[in-house]
C-alpha positions as YAML, in Angstrom:
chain: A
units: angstrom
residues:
- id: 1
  name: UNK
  ca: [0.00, 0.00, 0.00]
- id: 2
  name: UNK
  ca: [1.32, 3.34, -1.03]
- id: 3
  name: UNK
  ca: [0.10, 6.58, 1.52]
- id: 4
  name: UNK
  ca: [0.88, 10.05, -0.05]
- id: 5
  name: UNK
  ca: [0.47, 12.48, 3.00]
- id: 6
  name: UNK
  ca: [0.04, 15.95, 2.44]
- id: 7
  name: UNK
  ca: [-0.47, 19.23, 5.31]
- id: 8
  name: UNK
  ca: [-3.36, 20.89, 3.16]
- id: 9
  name: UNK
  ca: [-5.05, 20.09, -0.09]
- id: 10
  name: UNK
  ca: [-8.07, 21.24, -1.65]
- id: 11
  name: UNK
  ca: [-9.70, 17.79, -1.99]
- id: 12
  name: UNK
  ca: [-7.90, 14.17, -1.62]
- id: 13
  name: UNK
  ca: [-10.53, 13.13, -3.95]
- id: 14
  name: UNK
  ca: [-9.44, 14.83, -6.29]
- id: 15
  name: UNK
  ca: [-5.75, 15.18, -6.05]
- id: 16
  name: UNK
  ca: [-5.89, 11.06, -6.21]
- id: 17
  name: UNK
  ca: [-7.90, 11.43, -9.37]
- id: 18
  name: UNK
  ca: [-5.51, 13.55, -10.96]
- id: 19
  name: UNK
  ca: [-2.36, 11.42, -9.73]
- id: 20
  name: UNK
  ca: [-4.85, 8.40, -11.31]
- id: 21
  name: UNK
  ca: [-5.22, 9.57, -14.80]
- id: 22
  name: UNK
  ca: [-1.65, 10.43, -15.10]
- id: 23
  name: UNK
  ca: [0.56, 7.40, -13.38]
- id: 24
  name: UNK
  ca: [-0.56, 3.78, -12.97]
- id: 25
  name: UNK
  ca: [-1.00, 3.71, -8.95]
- id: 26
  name: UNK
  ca: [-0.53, 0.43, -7.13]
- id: 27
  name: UNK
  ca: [-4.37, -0.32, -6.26]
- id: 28
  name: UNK
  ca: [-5.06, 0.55, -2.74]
- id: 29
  name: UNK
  ca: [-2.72, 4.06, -3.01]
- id: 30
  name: UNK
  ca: [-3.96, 6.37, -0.09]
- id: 31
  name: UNK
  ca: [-3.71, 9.85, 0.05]
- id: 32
  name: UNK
  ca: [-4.42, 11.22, 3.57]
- id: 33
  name: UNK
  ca: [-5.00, 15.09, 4.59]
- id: 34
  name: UNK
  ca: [-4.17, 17.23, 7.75]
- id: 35
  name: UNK
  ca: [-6.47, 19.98, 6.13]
- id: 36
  name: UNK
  ca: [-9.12, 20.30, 3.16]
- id: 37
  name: UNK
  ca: [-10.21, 23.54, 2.20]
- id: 38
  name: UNK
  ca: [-13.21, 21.90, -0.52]
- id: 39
  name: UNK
  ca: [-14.21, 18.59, 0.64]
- id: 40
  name: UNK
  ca: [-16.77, 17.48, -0.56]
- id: 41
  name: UNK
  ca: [-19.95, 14.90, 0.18]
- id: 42
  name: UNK
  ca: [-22.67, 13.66, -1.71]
- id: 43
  name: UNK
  ca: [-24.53, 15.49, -4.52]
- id: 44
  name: UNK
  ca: [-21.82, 18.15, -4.07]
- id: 45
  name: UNK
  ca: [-22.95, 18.74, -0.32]
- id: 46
  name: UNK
  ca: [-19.61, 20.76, 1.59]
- id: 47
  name: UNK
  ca: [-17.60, 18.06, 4.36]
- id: 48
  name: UNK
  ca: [-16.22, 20.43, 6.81]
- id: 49
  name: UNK
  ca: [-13.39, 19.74, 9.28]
- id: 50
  name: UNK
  ca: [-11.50, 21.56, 11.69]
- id: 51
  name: UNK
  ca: [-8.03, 20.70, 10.81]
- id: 52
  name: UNK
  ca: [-5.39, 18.31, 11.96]
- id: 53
  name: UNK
  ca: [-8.78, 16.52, 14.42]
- id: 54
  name: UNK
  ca: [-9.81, 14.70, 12.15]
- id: 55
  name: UNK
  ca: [-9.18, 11.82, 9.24]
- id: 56
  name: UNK
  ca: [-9.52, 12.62, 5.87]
- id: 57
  name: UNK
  ca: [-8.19, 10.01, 3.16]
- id: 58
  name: UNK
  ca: [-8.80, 8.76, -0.02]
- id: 59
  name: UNK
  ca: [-8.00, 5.18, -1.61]
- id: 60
  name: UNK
  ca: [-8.11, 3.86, -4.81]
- id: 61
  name: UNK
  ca: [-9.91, 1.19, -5.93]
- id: 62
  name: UNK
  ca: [-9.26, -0.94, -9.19]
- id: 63
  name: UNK
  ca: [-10.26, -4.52, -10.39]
- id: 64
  name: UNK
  ca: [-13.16, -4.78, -8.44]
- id: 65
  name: UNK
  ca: [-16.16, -2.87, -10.00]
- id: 66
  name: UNK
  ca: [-17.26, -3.95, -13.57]
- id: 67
  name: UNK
  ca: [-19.74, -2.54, -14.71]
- id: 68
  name: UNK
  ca: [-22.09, 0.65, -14.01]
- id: 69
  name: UNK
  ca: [-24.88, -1.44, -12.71]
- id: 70
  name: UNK
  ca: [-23.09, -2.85, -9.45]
- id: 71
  name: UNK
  ca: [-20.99, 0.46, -8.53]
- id: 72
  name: UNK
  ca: [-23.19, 0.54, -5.25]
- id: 73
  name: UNK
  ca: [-21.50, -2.56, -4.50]
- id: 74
  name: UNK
  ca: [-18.41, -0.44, -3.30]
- id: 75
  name: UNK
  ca: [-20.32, 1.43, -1.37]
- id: 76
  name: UNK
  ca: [-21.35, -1.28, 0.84]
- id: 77
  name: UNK
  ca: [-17.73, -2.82, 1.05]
- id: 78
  name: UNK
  ca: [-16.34, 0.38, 2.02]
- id: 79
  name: UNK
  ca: [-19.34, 1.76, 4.83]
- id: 80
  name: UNK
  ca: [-19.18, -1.67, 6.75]
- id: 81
  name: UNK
  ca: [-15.42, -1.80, 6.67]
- id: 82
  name: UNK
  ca: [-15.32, 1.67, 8.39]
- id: 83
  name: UNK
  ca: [-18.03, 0.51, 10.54]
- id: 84
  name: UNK
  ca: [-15.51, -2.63, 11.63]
- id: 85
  name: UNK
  ca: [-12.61, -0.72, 12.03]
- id: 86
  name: UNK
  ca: [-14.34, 1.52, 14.58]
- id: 87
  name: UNK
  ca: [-15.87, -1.24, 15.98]
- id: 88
  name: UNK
  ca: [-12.27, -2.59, 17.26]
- id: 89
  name: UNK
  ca: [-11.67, 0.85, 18.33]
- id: 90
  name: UNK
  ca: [-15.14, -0.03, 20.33]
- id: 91
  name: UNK
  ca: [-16.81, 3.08, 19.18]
- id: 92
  name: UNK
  ca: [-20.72, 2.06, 20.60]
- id: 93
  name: UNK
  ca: [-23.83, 1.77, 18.63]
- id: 94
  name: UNK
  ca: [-22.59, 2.14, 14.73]
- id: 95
  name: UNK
  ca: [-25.04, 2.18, 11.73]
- id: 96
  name: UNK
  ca: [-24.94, 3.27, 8.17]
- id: 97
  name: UNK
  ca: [-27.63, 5.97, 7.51]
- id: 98
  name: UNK
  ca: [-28.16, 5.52, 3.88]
- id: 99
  name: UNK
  ca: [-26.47, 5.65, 1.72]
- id: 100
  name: UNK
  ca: [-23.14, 5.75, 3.85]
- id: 101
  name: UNK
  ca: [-23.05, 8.22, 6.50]
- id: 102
  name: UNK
  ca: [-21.51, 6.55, 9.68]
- id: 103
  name: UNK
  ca: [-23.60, 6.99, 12.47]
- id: 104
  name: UNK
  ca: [-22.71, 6.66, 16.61]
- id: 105
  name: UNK
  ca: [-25.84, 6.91, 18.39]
- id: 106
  name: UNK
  ca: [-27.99, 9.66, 16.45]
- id: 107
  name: UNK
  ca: [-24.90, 11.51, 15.50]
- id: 108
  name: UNK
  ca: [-22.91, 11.32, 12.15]
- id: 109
  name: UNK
  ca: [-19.26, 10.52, 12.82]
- id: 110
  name: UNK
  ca: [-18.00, 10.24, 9.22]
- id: 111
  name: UNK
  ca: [-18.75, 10.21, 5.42]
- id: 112
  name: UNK
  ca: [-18.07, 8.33, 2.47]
- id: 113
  name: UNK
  ca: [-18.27, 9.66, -1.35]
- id: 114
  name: UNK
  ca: [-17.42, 7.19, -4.26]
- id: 115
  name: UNK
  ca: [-16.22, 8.88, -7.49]
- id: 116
  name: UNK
  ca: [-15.69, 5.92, -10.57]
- id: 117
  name: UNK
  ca: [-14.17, 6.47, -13.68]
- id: 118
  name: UNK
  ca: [-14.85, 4.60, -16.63]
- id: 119
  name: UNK
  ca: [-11.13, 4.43, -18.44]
- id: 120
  name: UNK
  ca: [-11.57, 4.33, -22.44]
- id: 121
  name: UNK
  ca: [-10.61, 0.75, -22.11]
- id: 122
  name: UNK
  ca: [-13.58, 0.29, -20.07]
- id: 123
  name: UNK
  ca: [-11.65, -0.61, -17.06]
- id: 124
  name: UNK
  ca: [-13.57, 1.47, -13.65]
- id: 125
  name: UNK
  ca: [-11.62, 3.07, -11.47]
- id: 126
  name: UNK
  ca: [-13.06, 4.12, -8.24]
- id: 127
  name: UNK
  ca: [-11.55, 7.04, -5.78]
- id: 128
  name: UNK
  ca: [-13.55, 6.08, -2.22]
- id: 129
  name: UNK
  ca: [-13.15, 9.40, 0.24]
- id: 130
  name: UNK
  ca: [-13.31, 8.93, 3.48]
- id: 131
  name: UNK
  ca: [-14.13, 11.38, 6.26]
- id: 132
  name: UNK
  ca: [-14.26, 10.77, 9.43]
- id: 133
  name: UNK
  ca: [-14.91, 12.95, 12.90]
- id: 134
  name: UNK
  ca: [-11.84, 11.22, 15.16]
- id: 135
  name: UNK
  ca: [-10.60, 14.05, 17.58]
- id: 136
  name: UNK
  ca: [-12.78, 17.29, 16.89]
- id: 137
  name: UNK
  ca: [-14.85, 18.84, 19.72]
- id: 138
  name: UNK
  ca: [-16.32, 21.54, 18.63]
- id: 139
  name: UNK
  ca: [-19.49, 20.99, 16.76]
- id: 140
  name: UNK
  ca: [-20.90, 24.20, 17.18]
- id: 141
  name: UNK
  ca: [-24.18, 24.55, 14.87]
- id: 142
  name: UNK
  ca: [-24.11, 21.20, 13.92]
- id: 143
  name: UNK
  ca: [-26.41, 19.76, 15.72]
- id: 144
  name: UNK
  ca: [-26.22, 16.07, 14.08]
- id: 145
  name: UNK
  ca: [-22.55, 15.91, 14.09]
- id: 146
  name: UNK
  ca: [-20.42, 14.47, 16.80]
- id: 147
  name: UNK
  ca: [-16.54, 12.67, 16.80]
- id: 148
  name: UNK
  ca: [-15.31, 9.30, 18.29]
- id: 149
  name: UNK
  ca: [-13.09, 12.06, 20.70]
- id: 150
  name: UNK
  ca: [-16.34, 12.83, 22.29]
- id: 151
  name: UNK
  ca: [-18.60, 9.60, 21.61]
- id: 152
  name: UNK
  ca: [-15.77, 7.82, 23.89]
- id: 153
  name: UNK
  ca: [-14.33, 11.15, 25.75]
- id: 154
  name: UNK
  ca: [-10.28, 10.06, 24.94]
- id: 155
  name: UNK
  ca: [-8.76, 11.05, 21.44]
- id: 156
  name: UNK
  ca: [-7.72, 8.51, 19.08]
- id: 157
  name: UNK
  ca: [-4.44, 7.75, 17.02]
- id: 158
  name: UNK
  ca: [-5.71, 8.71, 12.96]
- id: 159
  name: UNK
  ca: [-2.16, 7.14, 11.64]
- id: 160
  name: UNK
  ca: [-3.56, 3.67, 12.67]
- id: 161
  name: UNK
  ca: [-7.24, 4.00, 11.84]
- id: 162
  name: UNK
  ca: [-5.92, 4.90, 8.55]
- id: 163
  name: UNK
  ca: [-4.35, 1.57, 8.26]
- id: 164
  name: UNK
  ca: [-7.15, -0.23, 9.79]
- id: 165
  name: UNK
  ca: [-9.58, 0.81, 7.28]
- id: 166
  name: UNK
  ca: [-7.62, -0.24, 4.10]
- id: 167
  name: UNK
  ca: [-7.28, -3.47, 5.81]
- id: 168
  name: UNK
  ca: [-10.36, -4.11, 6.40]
- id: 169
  name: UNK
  ca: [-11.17, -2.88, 2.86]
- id: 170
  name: UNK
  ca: [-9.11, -5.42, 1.21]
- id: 171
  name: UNK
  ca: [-10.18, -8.41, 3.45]
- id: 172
  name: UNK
  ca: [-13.88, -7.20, 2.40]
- id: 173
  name: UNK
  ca: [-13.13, -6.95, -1.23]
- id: 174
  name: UNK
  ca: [-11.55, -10.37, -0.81]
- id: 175
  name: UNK
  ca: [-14.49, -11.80, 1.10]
- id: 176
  name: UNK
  ca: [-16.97, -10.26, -1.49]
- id: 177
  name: UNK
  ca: [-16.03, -12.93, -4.40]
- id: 178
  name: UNK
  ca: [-17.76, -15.96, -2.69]
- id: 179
  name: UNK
  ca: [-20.31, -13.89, -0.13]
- id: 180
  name: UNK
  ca: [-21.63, -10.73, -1.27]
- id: 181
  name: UNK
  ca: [-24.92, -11.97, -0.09]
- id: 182
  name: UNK
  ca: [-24.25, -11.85, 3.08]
- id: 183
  name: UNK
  ca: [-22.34, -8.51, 3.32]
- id: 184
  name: UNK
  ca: [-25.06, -7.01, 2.02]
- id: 185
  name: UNK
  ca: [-27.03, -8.61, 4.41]
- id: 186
  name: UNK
  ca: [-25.36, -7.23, 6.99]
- id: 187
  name: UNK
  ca: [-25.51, -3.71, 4.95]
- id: 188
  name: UNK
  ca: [-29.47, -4.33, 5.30]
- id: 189
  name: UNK
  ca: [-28.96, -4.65, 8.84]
- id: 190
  name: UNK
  ca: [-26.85, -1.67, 9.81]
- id: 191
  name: UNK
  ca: [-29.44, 0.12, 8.38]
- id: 192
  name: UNK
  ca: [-29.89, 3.64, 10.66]
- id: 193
  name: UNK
  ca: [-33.71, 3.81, 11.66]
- id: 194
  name: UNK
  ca: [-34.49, 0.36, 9.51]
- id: 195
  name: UNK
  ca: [-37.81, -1.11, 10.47]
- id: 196
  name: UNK
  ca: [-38.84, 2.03, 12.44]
- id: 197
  name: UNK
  ca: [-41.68, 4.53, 11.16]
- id: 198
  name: UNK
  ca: [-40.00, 7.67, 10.41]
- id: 199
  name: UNK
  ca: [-40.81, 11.21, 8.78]
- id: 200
  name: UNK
  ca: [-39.55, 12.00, 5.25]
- id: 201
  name: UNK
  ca: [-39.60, 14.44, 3.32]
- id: 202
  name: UNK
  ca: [-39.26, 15.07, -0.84]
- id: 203
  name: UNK
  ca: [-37.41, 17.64, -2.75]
- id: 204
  name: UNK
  ca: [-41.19, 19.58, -2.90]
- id: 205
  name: UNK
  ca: [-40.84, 19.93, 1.16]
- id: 206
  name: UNK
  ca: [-43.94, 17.82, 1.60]
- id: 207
  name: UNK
  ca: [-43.64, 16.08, 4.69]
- id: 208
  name: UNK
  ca: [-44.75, 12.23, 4.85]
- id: 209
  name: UNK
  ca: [-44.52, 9.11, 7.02]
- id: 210
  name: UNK
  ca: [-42.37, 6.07, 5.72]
- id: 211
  name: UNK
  ca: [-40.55, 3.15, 6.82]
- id: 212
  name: UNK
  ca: [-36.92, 1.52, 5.03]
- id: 213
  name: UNK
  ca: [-36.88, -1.50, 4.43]
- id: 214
  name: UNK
  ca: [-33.93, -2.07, 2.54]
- id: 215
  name: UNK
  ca: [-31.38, -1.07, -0.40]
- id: 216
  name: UNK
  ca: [-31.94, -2.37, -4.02]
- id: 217
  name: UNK
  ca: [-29.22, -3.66, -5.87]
- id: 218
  name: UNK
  ca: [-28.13, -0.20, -7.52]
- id: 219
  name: UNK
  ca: [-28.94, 1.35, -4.00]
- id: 220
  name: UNK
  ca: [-32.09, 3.03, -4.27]
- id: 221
  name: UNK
  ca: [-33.59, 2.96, -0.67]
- id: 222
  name: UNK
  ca: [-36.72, 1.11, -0.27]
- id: 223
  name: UNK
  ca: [-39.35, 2.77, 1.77]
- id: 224
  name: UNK
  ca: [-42.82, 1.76, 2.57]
- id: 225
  name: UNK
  ca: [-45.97, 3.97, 2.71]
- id: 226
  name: UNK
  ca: [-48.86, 4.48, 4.48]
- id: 227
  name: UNK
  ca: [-50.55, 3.11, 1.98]
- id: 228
  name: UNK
  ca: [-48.80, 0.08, 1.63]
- id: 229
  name: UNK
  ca: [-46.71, 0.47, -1.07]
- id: 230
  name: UNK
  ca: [-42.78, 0.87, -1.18]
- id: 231
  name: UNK
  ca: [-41.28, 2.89, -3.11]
- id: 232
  name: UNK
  ca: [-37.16, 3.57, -4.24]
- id: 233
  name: UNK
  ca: [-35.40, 6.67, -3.88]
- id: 234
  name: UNK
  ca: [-32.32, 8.26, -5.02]
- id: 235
  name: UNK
  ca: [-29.81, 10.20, -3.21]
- id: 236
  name: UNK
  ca: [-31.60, 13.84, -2.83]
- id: 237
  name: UNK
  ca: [-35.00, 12.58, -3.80]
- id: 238
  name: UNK
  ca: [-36.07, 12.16, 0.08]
- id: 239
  name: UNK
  ca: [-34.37, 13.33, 3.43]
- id: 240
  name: UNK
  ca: [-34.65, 11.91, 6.76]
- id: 241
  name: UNK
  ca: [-36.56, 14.04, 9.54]
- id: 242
  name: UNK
  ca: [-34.59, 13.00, 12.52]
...
């Protein structure tokens, strides 16, 4: 594994990208961050972090995703192997809200946001960003936010969790070949509020009542209505009231 650190960058998204399209990186290159002045989550949402707290990295990913169909597939690899490396770190009552925030408790601890490229040889290539809330305190109007420094009230070493991640990355990748079933069982099942009537509501601002029930295959989430029917979403088309 090859880990590029840098003191500031604008995005490790996108510096990897740019290292991507001009070298052939080793697969599993990491680029990690003590500062990012654009990061970025989903559907161009802004990740802030108060700099040097916190881990911010980026990994590539080749050889695993085929085609454009199955790309969610990475996304379930990568939330549930941040969710085990925190888990050894014994960070308390992790879930994935969808489609892969990292939740402690109510609060969101970390972010993921999957960027694929489709190389002219149709090869994908897949930068996964990572960011994750590890020794920040200060969460002042955030009211949904908290860090692993104040989930478990001691700071935490982001060298290691670095390496623990990628690690548990590969062994998931690895794992995936013969049971992808049951990872994304488990994905089902880490499910933040699954199973539990919740408010929604669409990009309109109409409020409604809904329940997940699960993820389909191109990860949609799967929510059933009052009046019985269940419907899929995409990322943006429906937020959590929470």
């Amino acid at each position: 594994m090859k880990l590029i650190k840098l003191d500031a960058i604008d995005s490790t998204n996108d510096f990897l990208k740019s290292l991507a399209s001009k070298d052939e990186l080793d697969n599993f290159t990491v680029v990690t961050a003590e500062n990012q002045t654009k990061g970025k989550g989903q559907m161009g949402a802004i990740w802030q972090s108060e700099s040097g707290k916190n881990l911010i990295m980026s990994v590539l990913v080749k050889d695993f995703l085929f085609d454009t169909e199955h790309f969610f597939n990475l996304s379930v690899i990568v939330s549930l192997s941040v969710i085990d490396a925190l888990k050894t770190l014994n960070i308390p009552d992790l879930c994935i809200k969808w489609p892969n925030d990292i939740m402690s408790y109510n609060k969101k601890v970390g972010g993921i946001l999957i960027e694929n490229t489709i190389k002219s040889d149709g090869r994908i290539v897949s930068v996964v960003g990572i960011g994750l809330n590890v020794n920040q305190t200060n969460f002042e109007n955030l009211p949904h936010a908290s860090s692993l420094a104040v989930i478990c009230k001691t700071e935490f070493d982001k060298n290691a969790l670095v390496l623990l991640i990628i690690e548990k990355i590969q062994q998931k990748i690895k794992f995936w070949e013969t049971n992808s079933a049951d990872l994304w069982k488990v994905y089902f099942n880490s499910l933040f509020k699954k199973g539990v009537p919740m408010p929604f509501k669409n990009p309109s601002g109409q409020n409604f009542m809904g329940i997940i029930q699960g993820v389909s295959p191109i990860g949609q989430i799967q929510i059933l209505l009052e009046d019985d029917s269940v419907s899929e979403f995409e990322i943006k088309e429906i937020q959590m009231l929470y």
